[in-house]
C-alpha atoms as a printed R data frame, in Angstrom:
    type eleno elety resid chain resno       x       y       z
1   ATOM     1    CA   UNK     A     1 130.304  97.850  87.681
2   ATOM     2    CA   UNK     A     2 126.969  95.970  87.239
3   ATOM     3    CA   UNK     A     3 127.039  95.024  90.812
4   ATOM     4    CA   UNK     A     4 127.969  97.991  92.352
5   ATOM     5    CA   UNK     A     5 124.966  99.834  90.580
6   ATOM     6    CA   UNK     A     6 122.089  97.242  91.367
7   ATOM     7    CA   UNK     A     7 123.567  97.597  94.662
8   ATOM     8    CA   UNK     A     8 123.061 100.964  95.062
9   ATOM     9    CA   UNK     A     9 119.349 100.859  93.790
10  ATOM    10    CA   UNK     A    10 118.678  98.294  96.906
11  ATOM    11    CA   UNK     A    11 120.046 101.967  99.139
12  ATOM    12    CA   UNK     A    12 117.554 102.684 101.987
13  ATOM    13    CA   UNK     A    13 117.208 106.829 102.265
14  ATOM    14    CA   UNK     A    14 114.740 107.920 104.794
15  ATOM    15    CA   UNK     A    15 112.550 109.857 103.498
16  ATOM    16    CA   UNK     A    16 112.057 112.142 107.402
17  ATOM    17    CA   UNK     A    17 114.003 115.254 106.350
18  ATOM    18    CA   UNK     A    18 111.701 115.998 102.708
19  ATOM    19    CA   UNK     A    19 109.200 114.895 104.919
20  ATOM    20    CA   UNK     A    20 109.629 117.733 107.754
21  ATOM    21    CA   UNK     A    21 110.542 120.147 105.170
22  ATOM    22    CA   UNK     A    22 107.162 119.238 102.871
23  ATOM    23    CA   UNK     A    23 105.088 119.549 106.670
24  ATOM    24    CA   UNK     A    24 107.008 123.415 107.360
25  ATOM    25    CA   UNK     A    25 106.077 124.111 103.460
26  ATOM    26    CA   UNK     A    26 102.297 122.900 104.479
27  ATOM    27    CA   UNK     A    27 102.124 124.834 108.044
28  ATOM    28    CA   UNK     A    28 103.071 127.935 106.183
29  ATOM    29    CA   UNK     A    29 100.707 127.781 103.171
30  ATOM    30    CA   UNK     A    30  97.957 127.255 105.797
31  ATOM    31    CA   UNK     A    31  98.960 130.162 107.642
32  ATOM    32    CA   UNK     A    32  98.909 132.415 104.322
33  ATOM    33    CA   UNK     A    33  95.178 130.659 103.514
34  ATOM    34    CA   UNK     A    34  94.207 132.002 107.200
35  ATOM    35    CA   UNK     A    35  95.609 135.388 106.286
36  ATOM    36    CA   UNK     A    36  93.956 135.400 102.927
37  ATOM    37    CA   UNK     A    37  90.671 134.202 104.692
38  ATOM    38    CA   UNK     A    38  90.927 137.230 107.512
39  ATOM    39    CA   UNK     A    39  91.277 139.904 104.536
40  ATOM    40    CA   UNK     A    40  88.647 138.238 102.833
41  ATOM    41    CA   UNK     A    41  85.998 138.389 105.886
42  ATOM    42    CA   UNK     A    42  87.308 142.045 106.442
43  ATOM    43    CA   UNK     A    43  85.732 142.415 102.206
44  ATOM    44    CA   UNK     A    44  82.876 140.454 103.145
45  ATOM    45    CA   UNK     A    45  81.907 143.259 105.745
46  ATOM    46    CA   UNK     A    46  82.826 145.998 103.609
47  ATOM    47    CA   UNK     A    47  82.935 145.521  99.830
48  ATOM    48    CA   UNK     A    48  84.580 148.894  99.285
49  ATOM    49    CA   UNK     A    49  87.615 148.405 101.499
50  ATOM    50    CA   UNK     A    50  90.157 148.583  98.876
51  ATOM    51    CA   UNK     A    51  93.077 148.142 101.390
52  ATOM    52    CA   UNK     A    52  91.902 144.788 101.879
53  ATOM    53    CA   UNK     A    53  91.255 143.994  98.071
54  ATOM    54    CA   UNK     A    54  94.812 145.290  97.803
55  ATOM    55    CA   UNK     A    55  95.927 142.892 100.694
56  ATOM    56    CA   UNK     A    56  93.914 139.749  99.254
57  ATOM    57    CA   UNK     A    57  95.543 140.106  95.562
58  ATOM    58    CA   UNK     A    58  99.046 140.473  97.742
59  ATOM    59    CA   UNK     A    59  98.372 137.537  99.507
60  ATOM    60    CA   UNK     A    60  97.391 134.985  96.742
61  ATOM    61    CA   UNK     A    61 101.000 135.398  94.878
62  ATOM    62    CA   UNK     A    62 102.372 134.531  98.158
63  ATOM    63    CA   UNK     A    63 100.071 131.502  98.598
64  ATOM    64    CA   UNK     A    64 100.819 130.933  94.593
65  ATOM    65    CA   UNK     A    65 104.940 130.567  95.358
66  ATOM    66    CA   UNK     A    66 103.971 128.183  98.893
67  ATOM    67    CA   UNK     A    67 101.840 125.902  96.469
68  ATOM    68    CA   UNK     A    68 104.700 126.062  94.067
69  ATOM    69    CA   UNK     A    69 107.057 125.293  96.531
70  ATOM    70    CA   UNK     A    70 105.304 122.504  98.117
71  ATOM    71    CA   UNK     A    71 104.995 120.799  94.555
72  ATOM    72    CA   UNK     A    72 108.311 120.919  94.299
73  ATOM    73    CA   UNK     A    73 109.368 119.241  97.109
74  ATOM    74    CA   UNK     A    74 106.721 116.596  97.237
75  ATOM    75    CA   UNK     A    75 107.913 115.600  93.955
76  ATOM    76    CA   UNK     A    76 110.993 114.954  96.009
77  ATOM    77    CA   UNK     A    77 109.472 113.313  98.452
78  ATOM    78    CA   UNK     A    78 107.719 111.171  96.222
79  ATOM    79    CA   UNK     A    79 110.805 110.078  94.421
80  ATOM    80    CA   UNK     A    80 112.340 108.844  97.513
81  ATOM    81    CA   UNK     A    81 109.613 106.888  99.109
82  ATOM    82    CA   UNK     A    82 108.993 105.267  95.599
83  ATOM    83    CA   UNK     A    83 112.979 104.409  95.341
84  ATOM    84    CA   UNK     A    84 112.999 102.584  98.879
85  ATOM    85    CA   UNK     A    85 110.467 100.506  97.771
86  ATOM    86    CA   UNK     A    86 113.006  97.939  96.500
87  ATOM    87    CA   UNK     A    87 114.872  97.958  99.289
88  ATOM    88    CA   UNK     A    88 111.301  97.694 101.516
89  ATOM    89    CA   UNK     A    89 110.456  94.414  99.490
90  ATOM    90    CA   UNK     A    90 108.509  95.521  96.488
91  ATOM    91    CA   UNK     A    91 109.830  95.399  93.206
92  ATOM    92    CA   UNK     A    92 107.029  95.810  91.122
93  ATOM    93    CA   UNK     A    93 105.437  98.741  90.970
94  ATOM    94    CA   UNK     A    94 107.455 100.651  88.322
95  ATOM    95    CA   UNK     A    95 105.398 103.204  86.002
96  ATOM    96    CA   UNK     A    96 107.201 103.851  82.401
97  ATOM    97    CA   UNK     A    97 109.242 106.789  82.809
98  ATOM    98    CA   UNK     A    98 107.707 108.004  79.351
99  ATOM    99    CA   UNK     A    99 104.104 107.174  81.713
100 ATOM   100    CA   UNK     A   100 105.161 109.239  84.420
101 ATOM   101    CA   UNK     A   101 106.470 112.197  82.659
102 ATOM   102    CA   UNK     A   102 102.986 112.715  80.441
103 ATOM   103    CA   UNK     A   103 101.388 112.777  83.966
104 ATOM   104    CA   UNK     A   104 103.071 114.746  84.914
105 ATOM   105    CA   UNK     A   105 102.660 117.552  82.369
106 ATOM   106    CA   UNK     A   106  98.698 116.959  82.869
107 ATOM   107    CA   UNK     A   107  97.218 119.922  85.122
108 ATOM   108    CA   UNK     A   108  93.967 117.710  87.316
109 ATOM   109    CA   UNK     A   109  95.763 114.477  86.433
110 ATOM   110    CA   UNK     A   110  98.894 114.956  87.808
111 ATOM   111    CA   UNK     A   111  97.422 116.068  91.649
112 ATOM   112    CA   UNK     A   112  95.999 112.431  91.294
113 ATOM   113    CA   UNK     A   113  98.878 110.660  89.555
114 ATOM   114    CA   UNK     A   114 100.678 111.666  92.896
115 ATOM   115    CA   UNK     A   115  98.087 110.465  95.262
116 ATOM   116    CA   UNK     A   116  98.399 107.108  93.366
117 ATOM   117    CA   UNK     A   117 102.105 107.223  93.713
118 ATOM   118    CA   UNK     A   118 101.731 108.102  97.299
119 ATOM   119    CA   UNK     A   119  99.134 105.438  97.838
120 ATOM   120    CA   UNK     A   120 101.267 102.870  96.658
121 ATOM   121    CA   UNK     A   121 104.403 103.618  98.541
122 ATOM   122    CA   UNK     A   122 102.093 103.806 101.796
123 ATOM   123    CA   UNK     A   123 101.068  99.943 100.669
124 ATOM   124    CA   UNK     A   124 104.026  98.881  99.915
125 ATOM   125    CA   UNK     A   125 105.780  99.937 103.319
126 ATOM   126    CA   UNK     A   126 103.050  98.450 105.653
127 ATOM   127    CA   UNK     A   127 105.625  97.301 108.838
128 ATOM   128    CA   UNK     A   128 103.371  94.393 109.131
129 ATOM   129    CA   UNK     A   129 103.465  93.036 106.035
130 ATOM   130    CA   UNK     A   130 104.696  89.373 106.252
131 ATOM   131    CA   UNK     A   131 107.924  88.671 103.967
132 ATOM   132    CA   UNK     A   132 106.329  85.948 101.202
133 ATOM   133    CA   UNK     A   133 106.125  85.490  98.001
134 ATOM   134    CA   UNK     A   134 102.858  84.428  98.586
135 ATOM   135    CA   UNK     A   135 101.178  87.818  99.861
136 ATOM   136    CA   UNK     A   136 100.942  90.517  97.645
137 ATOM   137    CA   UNK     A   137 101.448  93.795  98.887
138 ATOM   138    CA   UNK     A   138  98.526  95.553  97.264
139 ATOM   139    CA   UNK     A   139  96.302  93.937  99.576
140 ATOM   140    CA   UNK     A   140  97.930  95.547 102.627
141 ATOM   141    CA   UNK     A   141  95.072  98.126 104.097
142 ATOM   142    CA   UNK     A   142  94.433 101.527 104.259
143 ATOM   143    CA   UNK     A   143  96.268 104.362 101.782
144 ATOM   144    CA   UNK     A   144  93.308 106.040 100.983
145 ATOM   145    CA   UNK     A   145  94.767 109.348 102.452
146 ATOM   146    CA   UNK     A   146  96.812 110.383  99.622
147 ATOM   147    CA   UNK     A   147  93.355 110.318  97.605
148 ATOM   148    CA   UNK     A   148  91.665 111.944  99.955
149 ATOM   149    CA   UNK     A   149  94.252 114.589 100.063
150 ATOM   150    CA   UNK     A   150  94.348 114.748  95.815
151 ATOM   151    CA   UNK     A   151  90.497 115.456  95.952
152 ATOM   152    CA   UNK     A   152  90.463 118.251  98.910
153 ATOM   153    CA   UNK     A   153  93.615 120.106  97.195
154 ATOM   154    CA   UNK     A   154  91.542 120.203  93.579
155 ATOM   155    CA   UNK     A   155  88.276 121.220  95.034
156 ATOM   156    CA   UNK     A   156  90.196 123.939  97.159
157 ATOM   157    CA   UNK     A   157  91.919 124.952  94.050
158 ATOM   158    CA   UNK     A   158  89.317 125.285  92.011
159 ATOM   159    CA   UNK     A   159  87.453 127.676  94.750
160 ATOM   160    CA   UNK     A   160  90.019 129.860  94.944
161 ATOM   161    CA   UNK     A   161  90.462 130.676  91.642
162 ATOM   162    CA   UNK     A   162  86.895 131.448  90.638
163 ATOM   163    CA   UNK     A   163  87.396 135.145  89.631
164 ATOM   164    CA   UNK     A   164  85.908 137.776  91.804
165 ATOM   165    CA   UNK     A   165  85.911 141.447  92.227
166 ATOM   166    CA   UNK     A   166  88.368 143.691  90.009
167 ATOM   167    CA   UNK     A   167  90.515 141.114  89.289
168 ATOM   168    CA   UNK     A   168  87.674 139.623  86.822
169 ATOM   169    CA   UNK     A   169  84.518 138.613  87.642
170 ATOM   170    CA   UNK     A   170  82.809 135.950  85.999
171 ATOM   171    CA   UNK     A   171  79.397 136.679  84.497
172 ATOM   172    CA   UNK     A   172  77.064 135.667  86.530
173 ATOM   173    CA   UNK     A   173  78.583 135.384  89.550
174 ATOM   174    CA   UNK     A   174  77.842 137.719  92.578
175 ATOM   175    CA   UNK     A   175  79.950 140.319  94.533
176 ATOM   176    CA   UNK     A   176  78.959 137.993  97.689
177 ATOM   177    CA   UNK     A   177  79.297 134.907  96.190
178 ATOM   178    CA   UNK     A   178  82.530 134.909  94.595
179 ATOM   179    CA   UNK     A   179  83.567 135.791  98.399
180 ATOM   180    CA   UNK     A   180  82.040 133.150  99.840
181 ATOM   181    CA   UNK     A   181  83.497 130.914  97.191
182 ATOM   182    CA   UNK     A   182  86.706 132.019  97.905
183 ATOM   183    CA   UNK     A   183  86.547 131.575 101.945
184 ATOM   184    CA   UNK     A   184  85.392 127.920 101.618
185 ATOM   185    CA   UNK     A   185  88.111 127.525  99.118
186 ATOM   186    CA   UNK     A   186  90.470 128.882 102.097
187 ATOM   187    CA   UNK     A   187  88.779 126.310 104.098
188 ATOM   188    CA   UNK     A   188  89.411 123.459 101.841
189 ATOM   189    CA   UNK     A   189  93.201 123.969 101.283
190 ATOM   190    CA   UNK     A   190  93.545 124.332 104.694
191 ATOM   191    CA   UNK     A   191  92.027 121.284 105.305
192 ATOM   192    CA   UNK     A   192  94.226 119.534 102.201
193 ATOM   193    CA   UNK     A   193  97.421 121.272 103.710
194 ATOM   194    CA   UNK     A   194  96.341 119.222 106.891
195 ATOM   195    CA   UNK     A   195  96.136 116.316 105.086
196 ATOM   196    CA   UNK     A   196  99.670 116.562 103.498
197 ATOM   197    CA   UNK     A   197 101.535 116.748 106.362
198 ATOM   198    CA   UNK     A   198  99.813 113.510 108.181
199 ATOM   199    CA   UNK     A   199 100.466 111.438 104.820
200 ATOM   200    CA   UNK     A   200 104.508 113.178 104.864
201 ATOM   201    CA   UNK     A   201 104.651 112.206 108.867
202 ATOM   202    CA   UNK     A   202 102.877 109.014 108.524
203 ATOM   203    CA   UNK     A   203 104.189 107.332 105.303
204 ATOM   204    CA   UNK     A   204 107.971 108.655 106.358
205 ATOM   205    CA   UNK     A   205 107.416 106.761 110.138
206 ATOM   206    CA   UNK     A   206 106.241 103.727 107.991
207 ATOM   207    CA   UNK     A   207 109.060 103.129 105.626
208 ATOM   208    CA   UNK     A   208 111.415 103.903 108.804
209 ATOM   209    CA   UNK     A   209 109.727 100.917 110.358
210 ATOM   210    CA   UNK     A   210 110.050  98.705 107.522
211 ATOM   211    CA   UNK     A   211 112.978  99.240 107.296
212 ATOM   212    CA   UNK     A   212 113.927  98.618 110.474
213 ATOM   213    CA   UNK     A   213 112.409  95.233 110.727
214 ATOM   214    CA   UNK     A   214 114.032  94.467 106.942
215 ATOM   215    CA   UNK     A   215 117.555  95.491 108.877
216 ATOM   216    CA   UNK     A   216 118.183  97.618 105.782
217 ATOM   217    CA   UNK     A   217 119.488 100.756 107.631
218 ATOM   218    CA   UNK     A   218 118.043 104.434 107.288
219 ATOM   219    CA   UNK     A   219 120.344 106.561 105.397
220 ATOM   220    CA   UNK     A   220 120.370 110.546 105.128
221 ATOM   221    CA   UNK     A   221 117.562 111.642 102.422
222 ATOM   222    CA   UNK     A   222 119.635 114.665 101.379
C-alpha cells in the first residue's frame, strides 16, 4: 500500500488545461477592466453622467467575481505545477502545510506567497537543467515573472479601490483624481492580467518539456 502511494506522488499531470482555463479567466477580466475603463473616460468627460456611474459600479462586481474566479483556479494551477515537481526532479521544495495555509489567509502576502510558489515551480522545471546531484536547481535562471506579476496585480488593486464619487470618497481626494486613479488602476490590471497568462502558457510548456526529456509521460490535469 506504501508503494502504490509514493508511486502515485511521482504522477506527471500537465498542468495545460488549468493553464488555458486560468489564460480565458485572464482575457475576460481584461476585457471587463477595458469596459470599466470606457465608462470611466465617458465620467471623466462628464462628471454628472449618472448612467455611466451606474454602469462603472455594475461593472466592478463583475470584475470582483473574474478576480475571484481567477484566484480560484490559479490556486489550482499552482497545486499542480508544485505536485509535478517530484516527478520533474526536485524534491525539496516543500513549504509546511501549517506555512502555506497562514499565507494563505494573509490579504498582500498571499498575492506574493503565490508568485514565490510560481517562481519556484518555473525553476524547478527549467528543460535544460542537467540531471545531477551536483547542480542545484535554484540556480537555474530567470522566474522573475511571477514577481513581477504579484507586484503589478497589488498596485492595480490598490488603484482601483481608492474610493471615488458616491460610492465614498476619501477626504481629500478629488472628483478628477479619484478618476484618474481608477483608469491607471484599469491600466495596471490589465497589464498584470497580461502577465498571468504568459507565466500560465510559459511555465505549463516548461514542465511539458521536462517532462518529456525525464520520459515521465503527461497525464490529463483534470
Amino acid at each position: 500500500m506504501s508503494q502504490v502511494a509514493g508511486a502515485a506522488v511521482l504522477i506527471y499531470r500537465s498542468p495545460a488545461p488549468r493553464a488555458l482555463l486560468l489564460c480565458l479567466l485572464a482575457v475576460v477580466a481584461s476585457a471587463i477592466a477595458l469596459v470599466v475603463l470606457q465608462r470611466l473616460l465617458l465620467l471623466l468627460h462628464d462628471p454628472l453622467l449618472e448612467d455611466a456611474r451606474r454602469a462603472v459600479a455594475f461593472w466592478r462586481k463583475i470584475e470582483c467575481l473574474a478576480l475571484a474566479a481567477i484566484g480560484i483556479v490559479l490556486v489550482q494551477f499552482i497545486r499542480v505545477v508544485r505536485d509535478n515537481m517530484a516527478p520533474l526532479g526536485v524534491s525539496d521544495a516543500a513549504w509546511p502545510v501549517s506555512t502555506a495555509a497562514i499565507l494563505w489567509l494573509l490579504p498582500v502576502v498571499n498575492v506574493f506567497f503565490a508568485a514565490v510558489l510560481l517562481r519556484e515551480a518555473w525553476q524547478a522545471s527549467d528543460p535544460d537543467r542537467a540531471q545531477s546531484l551536483f547542480i542545484n536547481w535554484r540556480q537555474s535562471a530567470g522566474g522573475g515573472l511571477p514577481l513581477v506579476w504579484a507586484g503589478l496585480c497589488l498596485f492595480g488593486l490598490g488603484l482601483v479601490l481608492v474610493p471615488w464619487l458616491n460610492m465614498g470618497l476619501a477626504p481629500g481626494v478629488g472628483l478628477f483624481s479619484s478618476v484618474m486613479l481608477s483608469i491607471l488602476g484599469c491600466l495596471v490590471l490589465t497589464v498584470a492580467h497580461l502577465a498571468l497568462i504568459a507565466i500560465a502558457i510559459l511555465l505549463a510548456r516548461r514542465q511539458d518539456r521536462r517532462a518529456a526529456r525525464r520520459d515521465v509521460g503527461a497525464l490529463p490535469a483534470w
